[in-house]
N, C-alpha and C positions, 0 to 999 in steps of 0.2 A: 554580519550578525556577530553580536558579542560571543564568546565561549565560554561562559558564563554556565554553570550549574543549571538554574532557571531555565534560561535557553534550550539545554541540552533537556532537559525533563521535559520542555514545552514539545519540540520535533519530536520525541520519543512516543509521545503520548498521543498525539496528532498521526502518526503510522499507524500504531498498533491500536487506535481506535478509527482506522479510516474506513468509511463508507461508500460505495460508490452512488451518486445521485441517480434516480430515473431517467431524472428529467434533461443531464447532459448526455452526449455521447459516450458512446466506448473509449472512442480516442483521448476525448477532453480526460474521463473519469482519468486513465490510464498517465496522460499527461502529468496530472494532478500528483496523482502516485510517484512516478519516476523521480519529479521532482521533490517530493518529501523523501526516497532515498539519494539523489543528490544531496541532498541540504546534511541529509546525516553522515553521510559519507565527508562532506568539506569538515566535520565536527570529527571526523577519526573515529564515526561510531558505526561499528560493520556491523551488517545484519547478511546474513548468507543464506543462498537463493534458495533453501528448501523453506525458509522461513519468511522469503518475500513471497513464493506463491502460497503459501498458506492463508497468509495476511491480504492478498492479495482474493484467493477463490473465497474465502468467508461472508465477505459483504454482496456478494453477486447481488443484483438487484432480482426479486423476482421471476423478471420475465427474461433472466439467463441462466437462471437456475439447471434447465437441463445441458449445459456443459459440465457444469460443477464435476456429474462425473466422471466423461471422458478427459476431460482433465485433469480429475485428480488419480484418475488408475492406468490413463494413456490409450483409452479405448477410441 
């Protein structure tokens, strides 16, 4: 991919608005994820891990909602 401005605001925007589907797996969802911090990561644009699982527990699908808080308080 280019490293191009556009680029980098397209990956940027595509994280920090990521969803996880119902209708794929955990692993796919999860997949899905990793690789859009890959892709930002190849761009030299860090995002650090208090702010991957943030972005990461927000979009829980419904019916994983009751993790949300033992993972977000470590219970």
């Amino acid at each position: 991919m280019e490293k191009a401005l556009p680029t980098r605001i397209y990956l940027k925007e595509k994280f920090f608005g990521f969803k996880m589907d119902e209708n794929k797996s955990i692993e796919d969802c999860l997949d899905e994820f990793n690789k859009l911090v890959l892709d930002l990561e190849n761009f030299d644009i860090k995002i650090d891990n208090q702010d991957k699982a943030i972005i990461l527990l927000n979009p829980l699908p419904k019916s994983l909602k009751h993790f949300k808080g033992p993972l977000k308080y470590g219970r």
